[in-house]
N, C-alpha and C positions, 0 to 999 in steps of 0.2 A: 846260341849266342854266348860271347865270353863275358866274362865280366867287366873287362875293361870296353865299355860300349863308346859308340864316339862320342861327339860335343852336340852333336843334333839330337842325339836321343837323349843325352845326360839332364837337356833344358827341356824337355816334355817330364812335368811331374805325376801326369797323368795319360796316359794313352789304351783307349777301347776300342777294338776293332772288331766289325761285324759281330757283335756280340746279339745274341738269342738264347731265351731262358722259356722255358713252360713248366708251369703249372698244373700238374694234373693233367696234360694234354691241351690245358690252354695257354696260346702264348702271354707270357709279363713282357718279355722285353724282345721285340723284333729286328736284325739285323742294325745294332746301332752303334756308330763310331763319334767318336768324342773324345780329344785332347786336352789339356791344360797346364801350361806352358807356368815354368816357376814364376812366382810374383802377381801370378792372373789371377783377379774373381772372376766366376764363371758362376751364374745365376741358373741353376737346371728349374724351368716351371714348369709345373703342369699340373693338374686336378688331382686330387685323391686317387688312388689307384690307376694312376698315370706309370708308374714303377720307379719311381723315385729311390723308392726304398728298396726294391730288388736291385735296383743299382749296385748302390751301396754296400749290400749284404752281397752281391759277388763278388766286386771291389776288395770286400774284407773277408770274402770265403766264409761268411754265416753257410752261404749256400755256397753250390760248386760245380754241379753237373748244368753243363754251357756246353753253347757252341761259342767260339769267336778268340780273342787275346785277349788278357789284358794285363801292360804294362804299367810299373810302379816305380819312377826313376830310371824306365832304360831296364827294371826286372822284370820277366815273368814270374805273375803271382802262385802260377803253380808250380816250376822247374828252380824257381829262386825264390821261394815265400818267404826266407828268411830275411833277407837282403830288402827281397820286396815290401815286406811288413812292415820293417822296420822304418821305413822314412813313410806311415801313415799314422794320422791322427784322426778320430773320430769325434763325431757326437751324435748320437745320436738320438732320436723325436722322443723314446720313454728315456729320462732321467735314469741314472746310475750310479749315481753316489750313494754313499752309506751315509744316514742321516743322522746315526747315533756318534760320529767320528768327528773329529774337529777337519778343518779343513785342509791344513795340513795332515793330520795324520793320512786324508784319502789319496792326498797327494806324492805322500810318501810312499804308501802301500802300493802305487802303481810305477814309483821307479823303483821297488823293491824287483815288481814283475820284468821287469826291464833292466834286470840283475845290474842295478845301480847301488854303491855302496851308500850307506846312512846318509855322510857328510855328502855324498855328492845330490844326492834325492832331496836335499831341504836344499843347498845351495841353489839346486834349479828351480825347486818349486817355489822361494821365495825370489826368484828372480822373473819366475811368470806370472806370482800374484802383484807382483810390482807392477809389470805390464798390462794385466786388468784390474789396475787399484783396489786390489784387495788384500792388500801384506794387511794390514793393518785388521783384518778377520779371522787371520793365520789358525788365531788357536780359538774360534769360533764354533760351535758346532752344527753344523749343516742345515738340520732341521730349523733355525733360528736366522736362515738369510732369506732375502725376497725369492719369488724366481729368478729375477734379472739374477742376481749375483750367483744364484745356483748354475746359471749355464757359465757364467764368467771363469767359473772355479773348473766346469768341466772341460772349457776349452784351457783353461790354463793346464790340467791336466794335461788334455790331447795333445800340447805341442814340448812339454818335460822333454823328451826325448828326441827333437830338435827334427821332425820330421820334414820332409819337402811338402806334403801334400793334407788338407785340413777339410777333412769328410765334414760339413753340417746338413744332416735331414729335418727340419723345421727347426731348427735350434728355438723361434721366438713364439710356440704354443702355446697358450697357457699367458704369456706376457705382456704388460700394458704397453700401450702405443710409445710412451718414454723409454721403455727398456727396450724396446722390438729395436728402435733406428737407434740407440747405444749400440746394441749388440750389432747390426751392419755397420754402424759405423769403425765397431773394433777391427769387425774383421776385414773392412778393407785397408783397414794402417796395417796391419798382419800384414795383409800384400806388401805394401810398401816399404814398410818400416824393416821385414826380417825375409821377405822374399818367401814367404809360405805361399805354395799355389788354396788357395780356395774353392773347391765347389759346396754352392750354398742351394742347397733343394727348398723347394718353397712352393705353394699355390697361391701366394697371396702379390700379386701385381705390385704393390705399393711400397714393395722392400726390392724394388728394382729401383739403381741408383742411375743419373743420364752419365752415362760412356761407358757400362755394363756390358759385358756380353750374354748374350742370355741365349739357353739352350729348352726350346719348347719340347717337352716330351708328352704325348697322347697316347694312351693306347696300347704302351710298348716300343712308340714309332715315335723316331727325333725326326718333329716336322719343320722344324729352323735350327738356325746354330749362329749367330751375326750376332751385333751389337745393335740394341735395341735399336737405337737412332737408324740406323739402316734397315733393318724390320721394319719400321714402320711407312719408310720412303719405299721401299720397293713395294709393300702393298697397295700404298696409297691411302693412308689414313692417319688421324691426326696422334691417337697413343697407342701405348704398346699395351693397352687395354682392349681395343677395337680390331689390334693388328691379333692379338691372341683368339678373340671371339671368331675371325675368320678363317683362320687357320684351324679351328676346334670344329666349327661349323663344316668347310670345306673335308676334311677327315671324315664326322659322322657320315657330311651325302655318301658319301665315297665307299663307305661298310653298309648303307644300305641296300 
């Protein structure tokens, strides 16, 4: 594929196709295709070793030997990783900041990585701690914020570099019920507000917002992919709590 890709592929910020991963011989991730279109939150749920995080880590090439595609802006991540890399932001479930550093300094330090010059790495990064109201922590040092503000600082991180696509694997572990629905709540103005695709990994049902699309993953196996309100209508059941238990439930018969 050239570079110059069309306008259908251009607005996919995420695109996985048949993708399969194993483990030792056992499968993480079974045959699983999943898009996500710029400006979209996409809710991926699923249990604890559901593979949320094998996602992710092929996504970002932690890992690599797969079967299946997958694209990043219209790039393949392994024939164009450069291109492809470059429009991803992550965050990921263990923390990564340096605690001994002020906030800006970590900030800097990663559009240094991002061969950003001085003046251009504080211009952005205080233009993203503006965005999750934390300019005003700037010369702060890490060790000395709550959690909430610690992911805040790592998503302002993750997007310095102005990417299409904003990896969170539990971003709200560890966080009180006030920073958990702050932090959805940022990152759905993300969507809105700068057009950043979002997938947000998660097992916790209650950071699903109504008109969400949510992508159920079990097993390895994406067993829905709709917007909850419609999940829950085609099951037939009143939440997307009852509608998940069926779906989880219907899976196990199924492997016994």
């Amino acid at each position: 594929m050239s570079e110059t890709h069309d306008a259908t592929e251009a607005q996919l910020a995420l695109e996985v196709r048949e993708l399969s991963f194993t483990y030792s011989g056992r499968p993480a991730l079974d045959d699983v295709s999943l898009a996500v279109r710029a400006g979209e939150f996409v809710v991926l749920l699923g249990p604890n070793g559901a593979g949320k995080t094998t996602l992710f880590s092929l996504i970002t090439r932690l890992h690599d030997r797969r079967r299946g595609e997958i694209r990043i802006g219209g790039f393949d991540v392994r024939r164009q990783a450069v291109q492809a890399h470059a429009r991803i932001g992550a965050v990921f479930q263990q923390p990564t900041l340096d605690l001994d550093l002020s906030v800006m300094q970590n900030l800097a330090y990663h559009g240094a990585l991002h061969g950003m010059s001085r003046g251009e790495a504080k211009s952005r990064a205080l233009a993203q701690l503006e965005r999750v109201g934390l300019a005003d922590q700037r010369r702060t040092r890490v060790r000395r914020l709550s959690g909430g503000q610690r992911r805040r600082v790592e998503i302002a991180r993750g997007l310095m570099h102005e990417p299409r696509l904003l990896l969170l694997d539990e971003p709200t572990v560890g966080l009180d019920i006030a920073s958990r629905r702050d932090l959805v709540a940022h990152a759905h103005r993300l969507c809105a507000e700068a057009g950043v695709a979002v997938l947000w990994a998660t097992h916790l049902i209650d950071e699903v917002r109504r008109g969400d699309r949510v992508a159920v993953l079990h097993r390895g196996r994406l067993l829905a992919d709709e917007q909850g309100e419609a999940l829950t209508a085609r099951l037939g059941v009143e939440t997307l709590g009852e509608a998940f238990d069926r779906l989880v439930g219907d899976e196990e018969a199924a492997c016994e």
